[in-house]
Structure formats: structure tokens, C-alpha cells
C-alpha positions in Angstrom: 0.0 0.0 0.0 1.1 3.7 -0.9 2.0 6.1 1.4 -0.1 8.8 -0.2 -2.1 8.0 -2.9 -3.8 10.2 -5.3 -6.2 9.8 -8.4 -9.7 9.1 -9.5 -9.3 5.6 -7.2 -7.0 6.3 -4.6 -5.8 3.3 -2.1 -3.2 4.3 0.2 -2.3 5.1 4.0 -3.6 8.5 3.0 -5.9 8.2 -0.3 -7.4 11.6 -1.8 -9.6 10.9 -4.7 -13.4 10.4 -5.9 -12.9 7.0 -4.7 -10.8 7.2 -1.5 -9.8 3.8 0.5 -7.2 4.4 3.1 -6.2 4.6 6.8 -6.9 8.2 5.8 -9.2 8.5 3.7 -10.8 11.8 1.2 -13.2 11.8 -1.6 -16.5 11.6 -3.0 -16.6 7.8 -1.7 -14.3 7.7 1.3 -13.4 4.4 3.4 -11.4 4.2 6.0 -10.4 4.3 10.0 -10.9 8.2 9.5 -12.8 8.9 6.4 -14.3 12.0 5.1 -16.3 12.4 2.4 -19.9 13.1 0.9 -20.5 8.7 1.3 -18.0 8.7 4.3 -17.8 4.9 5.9 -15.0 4.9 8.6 -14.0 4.2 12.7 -14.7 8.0 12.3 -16.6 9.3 9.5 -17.5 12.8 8.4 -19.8 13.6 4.9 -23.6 14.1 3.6 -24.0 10.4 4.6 -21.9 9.5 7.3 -21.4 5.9 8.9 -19.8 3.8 11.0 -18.7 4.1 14.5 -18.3 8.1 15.1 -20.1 9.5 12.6 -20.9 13.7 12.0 -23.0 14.2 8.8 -26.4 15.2 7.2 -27.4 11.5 7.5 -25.3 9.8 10.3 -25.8 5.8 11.1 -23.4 4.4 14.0 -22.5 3.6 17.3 -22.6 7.4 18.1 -24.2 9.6 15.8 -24.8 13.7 15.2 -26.6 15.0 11.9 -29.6 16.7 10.6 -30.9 12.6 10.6 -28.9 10.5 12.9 -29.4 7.2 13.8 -27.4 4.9 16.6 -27.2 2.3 18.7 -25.8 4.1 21.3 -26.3 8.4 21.3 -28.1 10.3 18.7 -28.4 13.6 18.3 -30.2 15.3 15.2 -33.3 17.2 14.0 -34.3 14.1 14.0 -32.6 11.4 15.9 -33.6 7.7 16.4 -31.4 6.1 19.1 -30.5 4.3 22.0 -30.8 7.3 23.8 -31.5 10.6 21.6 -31.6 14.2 21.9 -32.4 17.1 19.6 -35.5 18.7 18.0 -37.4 15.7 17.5 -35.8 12.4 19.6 -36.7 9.3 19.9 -35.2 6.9 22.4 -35.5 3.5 22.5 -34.2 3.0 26.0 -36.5 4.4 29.3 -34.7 7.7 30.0 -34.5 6.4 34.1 -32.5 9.2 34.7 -35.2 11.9 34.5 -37.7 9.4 36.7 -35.7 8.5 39.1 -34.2 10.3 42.4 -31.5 9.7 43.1 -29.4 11.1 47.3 -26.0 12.7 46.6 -24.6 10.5 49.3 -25.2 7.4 50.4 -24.3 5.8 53.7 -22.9 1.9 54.3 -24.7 -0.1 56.8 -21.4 -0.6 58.8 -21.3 3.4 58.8 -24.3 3.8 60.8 -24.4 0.8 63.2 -20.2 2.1 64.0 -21.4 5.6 64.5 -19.3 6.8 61.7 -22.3 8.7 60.8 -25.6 9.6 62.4 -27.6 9.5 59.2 -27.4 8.8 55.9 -29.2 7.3 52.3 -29.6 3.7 51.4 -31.2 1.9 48.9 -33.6 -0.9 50.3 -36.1 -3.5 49.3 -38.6 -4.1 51.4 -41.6 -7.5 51.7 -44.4 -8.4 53.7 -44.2 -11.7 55.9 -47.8 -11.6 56.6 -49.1 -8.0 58.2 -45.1 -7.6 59.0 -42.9 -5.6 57.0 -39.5 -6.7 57.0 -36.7 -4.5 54.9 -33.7 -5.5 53.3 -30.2 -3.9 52.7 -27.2 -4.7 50.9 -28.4 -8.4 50.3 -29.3 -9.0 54.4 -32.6 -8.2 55.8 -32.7 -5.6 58.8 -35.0 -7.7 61.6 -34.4 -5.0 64.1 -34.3 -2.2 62.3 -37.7 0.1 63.2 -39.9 1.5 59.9 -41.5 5.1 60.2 -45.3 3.7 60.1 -46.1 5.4 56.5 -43.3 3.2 55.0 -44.5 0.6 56.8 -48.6 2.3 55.1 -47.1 2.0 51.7 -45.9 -1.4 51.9 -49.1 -2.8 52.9 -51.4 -0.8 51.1 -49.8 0.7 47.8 -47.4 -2.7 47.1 -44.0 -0.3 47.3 -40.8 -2.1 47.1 -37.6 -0.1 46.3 -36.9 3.0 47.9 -34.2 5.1 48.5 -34.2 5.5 52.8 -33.1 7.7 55.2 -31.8 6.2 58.3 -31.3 7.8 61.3 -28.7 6.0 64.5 -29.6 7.1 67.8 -28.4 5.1 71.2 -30.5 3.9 73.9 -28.7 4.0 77.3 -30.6 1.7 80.2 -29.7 0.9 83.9 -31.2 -0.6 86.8 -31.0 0.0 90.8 -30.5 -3.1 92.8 -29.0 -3.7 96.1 -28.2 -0.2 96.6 -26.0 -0.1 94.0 -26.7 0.7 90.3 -24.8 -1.8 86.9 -23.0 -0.2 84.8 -25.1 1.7 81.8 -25.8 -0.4 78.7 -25.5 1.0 75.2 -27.6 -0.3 72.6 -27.7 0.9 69.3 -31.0 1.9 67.2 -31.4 2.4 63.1 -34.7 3.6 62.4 -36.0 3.9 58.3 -37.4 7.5 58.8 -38.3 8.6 55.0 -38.2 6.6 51.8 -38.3 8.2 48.4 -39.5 5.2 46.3 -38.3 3.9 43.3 -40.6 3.1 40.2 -40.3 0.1 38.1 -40.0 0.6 34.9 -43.3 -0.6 32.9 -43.1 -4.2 31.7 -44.3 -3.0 28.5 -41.7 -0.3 28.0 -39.3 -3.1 28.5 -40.6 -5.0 25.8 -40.7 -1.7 23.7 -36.9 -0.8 24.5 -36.0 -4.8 23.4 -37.8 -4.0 20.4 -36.8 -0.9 19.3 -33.4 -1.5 20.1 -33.0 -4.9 18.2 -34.7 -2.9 14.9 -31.6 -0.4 15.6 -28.8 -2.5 15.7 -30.0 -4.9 12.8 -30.2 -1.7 10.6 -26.8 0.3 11.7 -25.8 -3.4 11.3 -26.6 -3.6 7.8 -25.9 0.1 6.9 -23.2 0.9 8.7 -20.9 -2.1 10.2 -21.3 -4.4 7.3 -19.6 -1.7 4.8 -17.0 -0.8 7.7 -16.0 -4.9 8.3 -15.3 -4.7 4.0 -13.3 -2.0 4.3 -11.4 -3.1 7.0 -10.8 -6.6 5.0 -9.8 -4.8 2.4 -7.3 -2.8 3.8 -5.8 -5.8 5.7 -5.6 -7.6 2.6 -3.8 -4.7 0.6 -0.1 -4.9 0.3 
């Protein structure tokens, strides 16, 4: 393979050309790692019809994807934009955008924080079940049997079927002694987590799962057949060329 190649076909390390097939590749029909062209197909890929795995064009189709049309598997971002997750004038995502749903505390406490006294209070994520009228909660993978429930957790177990929240748990100490025989024991600590406030978390709709697998499968079978397929040629080709 040439260096730098230049002519109406052009195959080089750095092809210029109407047809261009290089490492580097510019022309009307470009192909390469980094092509640019008005039919650009490369790793990274600039034209009118952009694709592969970056891709910047009036028509982009790849992994990532930004163009008056774009369309990717993973980020798209367009006038309009069909994608794994899109933005722009008019996008449509394929995945639930969670993000937006979902609340999320800025900092979030370890069990072996709070029952040390590291920390007084603090966020954790927990899953809570009924065991009959009883409602037992579960953090990082144990359950809590002596941890206390603020009664409308306890409300919206029973009554609205919650399950995942986000809790606040407060650590306060419970000091007890007893007189006897003139003469009082030495105090005993104990140490109390209470589940104060929960800020639930929604589950996604089983229907908007099966729309995500969907759309997504549709995605990647046509950036698949547009984009990857042409790339996976070039590549071979360019392996192949001596």
C-alpha cells in the first residue's frame, strides 16, 4: 500500500480521490479508519452520509451519531434522531430515560457506617416485603429484623405494594440501667437504626421493557446492515492490501 495516494481511485495510507480507500481517507466515496467524504464509511466518518462508529453528517448511522438525521445504537443527536438514547429537536429513544424518573441522594451511607457511628444519618437503597401483616426491609443483600420502619413506609408497603426506595436512616443510642441492692450496673448501650423517610423507586413498565428490546434490536440490525457491514469490508480490504 502507498504512502499517499492520489487519483480518481485512490488506495493508500492516506488516499485523496473520488474514490478514496485508506487509513486516511478523502473523496467523493471515502473508506477508511478516518474517512471524510460526501459517502463517508470509517472508525470516524465525516460527509452528507456518514457511517460507522463516530459518525458527523447530514445522514449519520453508527454507534454514536450527530446530523440533521442520525441514527445509533448508542447516542443520537439530530433534527431528528432515532437512538438508543437521543436528543435534539425531534428524539426518539428507544431506552426508558430512568434518569429523569428516578431520584437519586447525593450521598449514600454503608450499613457498617451507621451501626459504627461513623455517621448519624445517611441514604440507602432498600427492598422491602411483607411476611404476613409484618414488614421486613432488606439492605445490601441482608434483611434488617431489628431495624424500626416510620409507620407510612410501613402504610405504603401494605397498602400501595412499594418495594424499592431510596431510605433515610437515622442512628440514635439507647442508654438503660437498673438499681438493685443499693447499688446501680454499669449503663448499657444499645444501638438503634430507624427507616425514617423513603423516596420510592418506580419500576420501569413491563411493556416499556418490551418496547426498548424491540426498538433496540430494529436499531442495531439496521446500523448493522448500513453501517458495520460496509465498515467490516473496508477493513478486510485494507488488511488484505499490500
Amino acid at each position: 500500500m502507498e504512502f499517499f495516494s492520489v487519483g480518481a481511485q485512490a488506495r493508500g495510507f492516506i488516499a485523496v480521490g473520488a474514490e478514496a480507500e485508506g487509513v486516511i481517507a478523502i473523496g467523493q466515496v471515502a473508506r477508511g479508519v478516518f474517512a471524510f467524504g460526501q459517502m463517508a464509511t470509517g472508525v470516524v466518518a465525516v460527509g452528507q452520509l456518514a457511517r460507522g462508529v463516530f459518525v458527523v453528517g447530514q445522514l449519520g448511522i453508527g454507534v454514536f451519531a450527530v446530523g440533521q438525521g442520525a441514527l445509533a445504537i448508542g447516542k443520537g443527536v439530530g433534527m431528528i434522531a432515532i437512538a438508543g438514547r437521543a436528543g435534539g429537536m425531534l428524539p426518539l429513544s428507544a431506552l426508558p430515560d430512568r434518569a429523569k424518573r428516578q431520584w437519586k441522594p447525593t450521598s449514600i451511607a454503608k450499613v457498617s457506617e451507621l451501626e459504627q457511628g461513623v455517621t448519624s444519618n445517611g441514604w440507602v437503597r432498600a427492598t422491602f416485603d411483607l411476611a404476613g401483616d409484618e414488614v421486613r426491609v432488606t439492605v445490601e443483600g441482608d434483611a434488617r429484623p431489628t431495624w424500626k420502619i416510620d409507620p407510612e413506609i410501613a402504610r405504603s408497603v401494605r397498602d400501595e405494594h412499594k418495594r424499592e426506595a431510596w431510605v433515610r436512616v437515622e442512628r440514635t443510642e439507647v442508654i438503660s440501667g437498673r438499681q438493685d441492692g443499693g447499688f446501680r450496673e454499669a449503663a448499657e448501650r444499645a444501638v438503634e437504626l430507624t427507616a425514617t423517610t423513603a423516596t420510592w423507586i418506580e419500576p420501569t413498565p413491563t411493556g416499556r421493557i418490551v418496547a426498548a428490546v424491540i426498538g433496540m434490536a430494529v436499531i442495531v440490525a439496521a446500523v448493522t446492515g448500513i453501517a458495520f457491514v460496509p465498515l467490516i469490508e473496508t477493513f478486510a480490504s485494507l488488511l488484505s492490501a499490500r
